[in-house]
C-alpha positions as CSV (number, residue, x, y, z in Angstrom):
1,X,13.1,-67.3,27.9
2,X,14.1,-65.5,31.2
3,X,14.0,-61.7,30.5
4,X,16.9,-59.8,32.0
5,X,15.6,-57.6,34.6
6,X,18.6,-56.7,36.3
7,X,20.4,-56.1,33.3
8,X,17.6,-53.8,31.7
9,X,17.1,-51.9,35.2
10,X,21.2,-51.1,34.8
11,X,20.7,-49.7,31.4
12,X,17.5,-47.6,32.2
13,X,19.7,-46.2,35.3
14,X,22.6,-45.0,33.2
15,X,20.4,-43.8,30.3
16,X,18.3,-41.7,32.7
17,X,21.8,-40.4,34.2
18,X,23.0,-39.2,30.9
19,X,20.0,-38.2,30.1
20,X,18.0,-37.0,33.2
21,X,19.8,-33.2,33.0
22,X,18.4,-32.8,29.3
23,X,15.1,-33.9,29.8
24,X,14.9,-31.5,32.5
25,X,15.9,-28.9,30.2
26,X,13.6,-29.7,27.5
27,X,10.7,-29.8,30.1
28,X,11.7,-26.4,31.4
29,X,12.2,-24.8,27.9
30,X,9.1,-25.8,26.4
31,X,7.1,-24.7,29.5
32,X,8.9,-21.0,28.7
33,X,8.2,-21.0,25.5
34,X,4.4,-22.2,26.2
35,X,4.2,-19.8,28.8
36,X,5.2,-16.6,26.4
37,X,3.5,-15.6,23.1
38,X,6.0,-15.5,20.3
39,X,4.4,-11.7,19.8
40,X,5.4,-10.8,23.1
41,X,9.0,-12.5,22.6
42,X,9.9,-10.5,19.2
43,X,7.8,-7.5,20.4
44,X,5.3,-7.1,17.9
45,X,2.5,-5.8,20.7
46,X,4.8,-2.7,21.3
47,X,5.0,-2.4,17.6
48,X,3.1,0.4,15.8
49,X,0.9,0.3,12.7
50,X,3.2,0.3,9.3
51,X,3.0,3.7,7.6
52,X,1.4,4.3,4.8
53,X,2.3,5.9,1.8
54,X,-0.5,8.4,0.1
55,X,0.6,10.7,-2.9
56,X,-0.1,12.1,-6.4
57,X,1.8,9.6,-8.7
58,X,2.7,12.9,-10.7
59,X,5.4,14.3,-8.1
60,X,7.4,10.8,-8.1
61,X,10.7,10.4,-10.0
62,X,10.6,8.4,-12.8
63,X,12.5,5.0,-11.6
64,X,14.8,4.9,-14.8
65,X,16.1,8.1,-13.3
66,X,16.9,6.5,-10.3
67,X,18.4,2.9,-12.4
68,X,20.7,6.2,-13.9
69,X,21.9,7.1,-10.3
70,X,22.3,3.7,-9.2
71,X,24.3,3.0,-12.7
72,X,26.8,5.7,-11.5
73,X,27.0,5.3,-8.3
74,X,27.7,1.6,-8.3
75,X,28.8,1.0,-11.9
76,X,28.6,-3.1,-12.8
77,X,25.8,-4.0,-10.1
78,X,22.8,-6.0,-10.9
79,X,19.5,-4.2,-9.7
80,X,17.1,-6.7,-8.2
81,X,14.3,-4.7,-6.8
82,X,13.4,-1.3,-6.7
83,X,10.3,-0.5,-3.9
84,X,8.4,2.7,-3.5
85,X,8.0,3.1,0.2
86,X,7.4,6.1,3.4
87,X,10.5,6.8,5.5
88,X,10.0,9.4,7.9
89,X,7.2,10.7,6.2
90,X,8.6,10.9,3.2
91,X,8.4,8.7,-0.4
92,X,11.6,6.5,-1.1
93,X,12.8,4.2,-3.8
94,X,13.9,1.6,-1.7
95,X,17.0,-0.4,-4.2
96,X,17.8,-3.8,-3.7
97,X,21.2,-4.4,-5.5
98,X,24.0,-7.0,-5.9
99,X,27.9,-5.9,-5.8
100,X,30.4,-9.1,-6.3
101,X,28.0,-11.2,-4.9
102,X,27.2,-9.2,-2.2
103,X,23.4,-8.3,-1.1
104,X,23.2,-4.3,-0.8
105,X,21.0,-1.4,-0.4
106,X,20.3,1.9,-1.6
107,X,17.7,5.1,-1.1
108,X,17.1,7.3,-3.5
109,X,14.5,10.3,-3.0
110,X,11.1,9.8,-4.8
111,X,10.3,13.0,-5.5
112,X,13.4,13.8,-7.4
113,X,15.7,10.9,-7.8
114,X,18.7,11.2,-6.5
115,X,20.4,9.0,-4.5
116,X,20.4,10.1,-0.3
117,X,23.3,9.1,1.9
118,X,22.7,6.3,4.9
119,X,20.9,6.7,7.3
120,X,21.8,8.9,10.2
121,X,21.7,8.2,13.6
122,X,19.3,10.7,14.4
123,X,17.2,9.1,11.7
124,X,17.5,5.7,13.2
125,X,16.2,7.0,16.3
126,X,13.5,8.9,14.8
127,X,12.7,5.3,12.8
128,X,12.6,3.7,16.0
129,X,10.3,6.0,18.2
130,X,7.7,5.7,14.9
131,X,7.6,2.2,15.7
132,X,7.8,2.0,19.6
133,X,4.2,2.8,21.2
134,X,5.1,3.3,24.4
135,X,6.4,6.6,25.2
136,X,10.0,6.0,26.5
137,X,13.4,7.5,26.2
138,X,16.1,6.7,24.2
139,X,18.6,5.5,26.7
140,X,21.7,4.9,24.2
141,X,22.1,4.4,20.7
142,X,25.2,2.1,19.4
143,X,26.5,2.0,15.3
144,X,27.5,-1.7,15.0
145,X,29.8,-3.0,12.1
146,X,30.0,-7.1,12.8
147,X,28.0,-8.8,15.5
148,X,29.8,-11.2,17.7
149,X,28.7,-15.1,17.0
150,X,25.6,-15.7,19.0
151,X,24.6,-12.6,19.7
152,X,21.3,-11.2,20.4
153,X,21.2,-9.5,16.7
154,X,22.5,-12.6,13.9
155,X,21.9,-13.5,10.4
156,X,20.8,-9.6,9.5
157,X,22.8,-6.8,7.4
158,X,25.0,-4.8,8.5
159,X,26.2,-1.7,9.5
160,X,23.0,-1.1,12.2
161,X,21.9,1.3,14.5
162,X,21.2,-0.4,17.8
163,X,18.7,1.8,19.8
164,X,18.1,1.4,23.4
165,X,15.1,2.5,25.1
166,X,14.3,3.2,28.7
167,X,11.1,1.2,29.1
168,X,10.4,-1.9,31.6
169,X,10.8,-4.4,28.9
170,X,14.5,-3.6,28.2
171,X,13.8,-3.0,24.3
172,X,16.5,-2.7,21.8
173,X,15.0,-1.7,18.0
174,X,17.8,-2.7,15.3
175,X,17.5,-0.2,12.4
176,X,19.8,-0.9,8.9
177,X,22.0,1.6,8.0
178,X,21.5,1.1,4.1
179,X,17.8,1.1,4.1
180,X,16.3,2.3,7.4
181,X,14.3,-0.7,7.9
182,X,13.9,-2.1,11.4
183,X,15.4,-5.6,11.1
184,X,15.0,-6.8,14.6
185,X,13.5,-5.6,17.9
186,X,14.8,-7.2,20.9
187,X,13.6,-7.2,24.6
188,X,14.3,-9.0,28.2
189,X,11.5,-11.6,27.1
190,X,13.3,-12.4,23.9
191,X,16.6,-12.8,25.9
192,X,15.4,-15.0,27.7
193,X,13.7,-17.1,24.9
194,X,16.8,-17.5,23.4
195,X,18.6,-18.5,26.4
196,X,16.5,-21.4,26.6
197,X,16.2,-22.2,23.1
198,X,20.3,-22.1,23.4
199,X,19.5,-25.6,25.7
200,X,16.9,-26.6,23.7
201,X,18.8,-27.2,20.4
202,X,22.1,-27.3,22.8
203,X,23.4,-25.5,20.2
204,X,25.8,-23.5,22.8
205,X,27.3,-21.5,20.2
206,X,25.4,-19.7,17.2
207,X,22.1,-20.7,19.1
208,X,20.3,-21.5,15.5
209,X,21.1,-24.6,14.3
210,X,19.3,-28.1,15.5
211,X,21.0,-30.2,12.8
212,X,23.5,-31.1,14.8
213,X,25.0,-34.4,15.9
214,X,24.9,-33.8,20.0
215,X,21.2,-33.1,19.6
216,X,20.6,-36.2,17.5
217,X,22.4,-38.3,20.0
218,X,20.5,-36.8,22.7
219,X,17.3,-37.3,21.1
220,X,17.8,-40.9,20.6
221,X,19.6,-41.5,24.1
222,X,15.8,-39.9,25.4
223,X,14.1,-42.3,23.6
224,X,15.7,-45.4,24.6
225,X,15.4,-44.3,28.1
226,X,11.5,-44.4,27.6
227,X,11.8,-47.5,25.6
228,X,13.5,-49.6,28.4
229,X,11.5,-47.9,30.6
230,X,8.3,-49.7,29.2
231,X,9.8,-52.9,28.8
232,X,11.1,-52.6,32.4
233,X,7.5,-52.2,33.1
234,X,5.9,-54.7,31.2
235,X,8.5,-57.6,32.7
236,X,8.2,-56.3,36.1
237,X,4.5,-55.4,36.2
238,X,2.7,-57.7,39.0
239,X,-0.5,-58.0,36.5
240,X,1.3,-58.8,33.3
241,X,3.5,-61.5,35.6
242,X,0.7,-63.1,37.0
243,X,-1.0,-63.3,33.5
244,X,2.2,-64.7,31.8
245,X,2.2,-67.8,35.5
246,X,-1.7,-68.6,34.5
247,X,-0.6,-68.9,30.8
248,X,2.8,-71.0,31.3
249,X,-0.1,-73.6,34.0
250,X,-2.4,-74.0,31.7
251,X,0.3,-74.7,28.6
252,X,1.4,-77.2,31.2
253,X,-1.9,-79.0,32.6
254,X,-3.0,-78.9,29.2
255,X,-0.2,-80.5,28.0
256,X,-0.3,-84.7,26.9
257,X,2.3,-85.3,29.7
258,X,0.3,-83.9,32.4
């Protein structure tokens, strides 16, 4: 049987057109992300030691005083967690509660049990120089309510302190307003880790999921592209053609008829 050459030399042409772009862009992504340590994309070799928390157990609050705060405070919520922790040099109950289905958070002072507003914005910078090493100034500091789809700063709680510093590597710490913890530090490395991992998923939109039908399609597009690349190969191959002529004359001087 006569293997279509032509036609499988059309159809590797049109798949590498579709294709070609992509490929490219999976080449060039994975070499970034190869290229850059995921510590030095999230930050974490700017990032300072955890505090730690050392006390006489005698000074805390009881926690059933705090569950009496919380009770009042926000009446008909279910109390998940309750975490003794430092913030700003200082013992905290850190609450984890649920509202109506809603994931919240409160502080309540260790020492003496009452609950303690949000945190400020001078103690979200405070909370952000603690965990910045380099010494660098604060260049602005931004209170953020909703985060536009795709941005830089998804998928965390909100309200947030965004706090920029004035250092080389363009970093942005992302403090909670409910608990003070640090939910995400960003820099120019991780923008542009995500930038490529936008065309590495091609999910142009929220950036995070690969589940998607254009990347499936894509996939499979890339691998029949190599596919009818190697048969291309194997029916146009000089060695493999010459082996396949020496096969079909010796079927035929072997043959009865011959």
């Amino acid at each position: 049987m006569r293997v279509p050459v032509r036609t499988i030399r059309k159809i590797h042409r049109y798949l590498g057109l579709i294709i070609g772009i992509q490929l490219l862009l999976w080449t060039v992504s994975g070499l970034f992300f190869s290229l850059n340590p995921i510590e030095k994309v999230r930050g974490e070799h700017l990032m300072a030691p955890p505090p730690t928390l050392s006390l006489d157990d005698t000074l805390l609050a009881s926690p059933a005083r705090v569950l009496q705060a919380v009770e009042q405070r926000f009446p008909g919520a279910e109390v998940l967690q309750i975490t003794l922790r430092p913030l700003l040099d200082r013992p905290v109950y850190e609450i984890t509660l649920r509202t109506n289905e809603t994931l919240r958070f409160a502080l309540a002072d260790a020492r003496t049990g009452q609950l303690r507003p949000p945190i400020t914005e001078a103690e979200a910078i405070a909370i952000a120089q603690a965990d910045f090493t380099p010494e660098a100034p604060v260049a602005a500091v931004e209170y953020l309510t909703e985060a536009p789809r795709g941005s830089e700063f998804r998928n965390s709680p909100l309200p947030v302190y965004r706090v920029v510093f004035d250092h080389p590597t363009g970093t942005r710490i992302y403090v909670a307003a409910e608990n003070g913890q640090i939910t995400a530090r960003r820099n120019d490395t991780w923008r542009w880790f995500d930038f490529f991992w936008m065309f590495h998923i091609m999910d142009y939109r929220d950036r995070d999921n690969f589940n998607h039908l254009l990347l499936q399609g894509f996939s499979l597009f890339g691998l029949l592209t190599v596919l009818s690349g190697f048969v291309l190969w194997a029916v146009t191959s000089p060695t493999l053609r010459g082996r396949r002529k020496r096969k079909r004359i010796r079927q035929v001087v072997g043959s009865p008829q011959a």
